[in-house]
matplotlib code that plots the C-alpha trace (Angstrom):
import matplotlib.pyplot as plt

x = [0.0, 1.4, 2.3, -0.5, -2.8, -2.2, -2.1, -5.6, -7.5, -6.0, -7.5, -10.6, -8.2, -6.3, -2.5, -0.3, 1.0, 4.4, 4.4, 3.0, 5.4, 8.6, 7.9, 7.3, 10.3, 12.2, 10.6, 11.4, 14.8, 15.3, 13.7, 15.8, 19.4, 18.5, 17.5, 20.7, 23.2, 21.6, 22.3, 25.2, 26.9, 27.5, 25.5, 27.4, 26.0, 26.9, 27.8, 29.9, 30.8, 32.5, 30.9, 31.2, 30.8, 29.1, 29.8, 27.1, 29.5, 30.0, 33.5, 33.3, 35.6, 35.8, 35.6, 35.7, 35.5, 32.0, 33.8, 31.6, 31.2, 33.1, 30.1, 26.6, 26.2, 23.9, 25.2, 22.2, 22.7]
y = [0.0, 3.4, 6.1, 8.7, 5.9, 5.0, 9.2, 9.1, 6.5, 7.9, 11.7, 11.5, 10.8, 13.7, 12.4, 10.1, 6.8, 6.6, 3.6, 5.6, 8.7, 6.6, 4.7, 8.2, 9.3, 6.4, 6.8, 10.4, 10.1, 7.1, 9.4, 12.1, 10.2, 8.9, 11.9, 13.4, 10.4, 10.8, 14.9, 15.1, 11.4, 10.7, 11.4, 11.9, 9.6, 7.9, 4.5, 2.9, 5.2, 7.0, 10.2, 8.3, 9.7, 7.4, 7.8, 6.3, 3.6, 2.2, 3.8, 4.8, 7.3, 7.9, 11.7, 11.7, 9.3, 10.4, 10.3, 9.1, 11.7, 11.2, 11.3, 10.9, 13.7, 16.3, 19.6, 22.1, 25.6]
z = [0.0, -1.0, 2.0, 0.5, 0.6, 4.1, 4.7, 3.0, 5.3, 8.5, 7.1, 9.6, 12.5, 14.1, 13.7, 12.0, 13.2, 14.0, 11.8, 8.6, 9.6, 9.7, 6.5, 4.7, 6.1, 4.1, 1.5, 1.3, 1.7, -0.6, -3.3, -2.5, -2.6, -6.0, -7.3, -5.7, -7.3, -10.6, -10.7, -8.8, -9.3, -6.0, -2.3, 1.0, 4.4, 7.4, 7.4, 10.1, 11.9, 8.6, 7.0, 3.4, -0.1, -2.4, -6.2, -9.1, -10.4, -6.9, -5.1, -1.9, -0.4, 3.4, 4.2, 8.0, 10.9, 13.5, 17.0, 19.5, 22.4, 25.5, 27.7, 27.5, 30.5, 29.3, 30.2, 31.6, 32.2]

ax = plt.figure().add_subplot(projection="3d")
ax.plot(x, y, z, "-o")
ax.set_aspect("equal")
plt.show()
């Protein structure tokens, strides 16, 4: 079943599920990466633990390692 679809029969409730807003969410940003690799040739993401860029024809290039913070502390002012 298609995301607008399931949008569409939850209309007469007043919110989304979590379910339905996570799977748009996907599916938006599947849509966007392709449309990104076929314009630019390549997309940048994160992918263990590596800020990655990944080209059309399949190279990979690691840009940056994603440190892990030293704490999880939160820090209120």
């Amino acid at each position: 079943m298609s995301i607008k679809r399931k949008i569409a029969r939850t209309k007469g409730s007043s919110y989304l599920t979590k379910r339905i807003l996570i799977s748009a969410a996907k599916s938006g940003v599947r849509k966007a990466a392709k449309d990104t690799m076929e314009v630019m040739g390549y997309i940048v993401i994160a992918e263990d633990r590596w800020i990655i860029r990944k080209y059309s024809d399949g190279r990979i290039e690691r840009i940056e390692p994603i440190i892990a913070p030293e704490t999880t502390e939160f820090i209120l002012d």
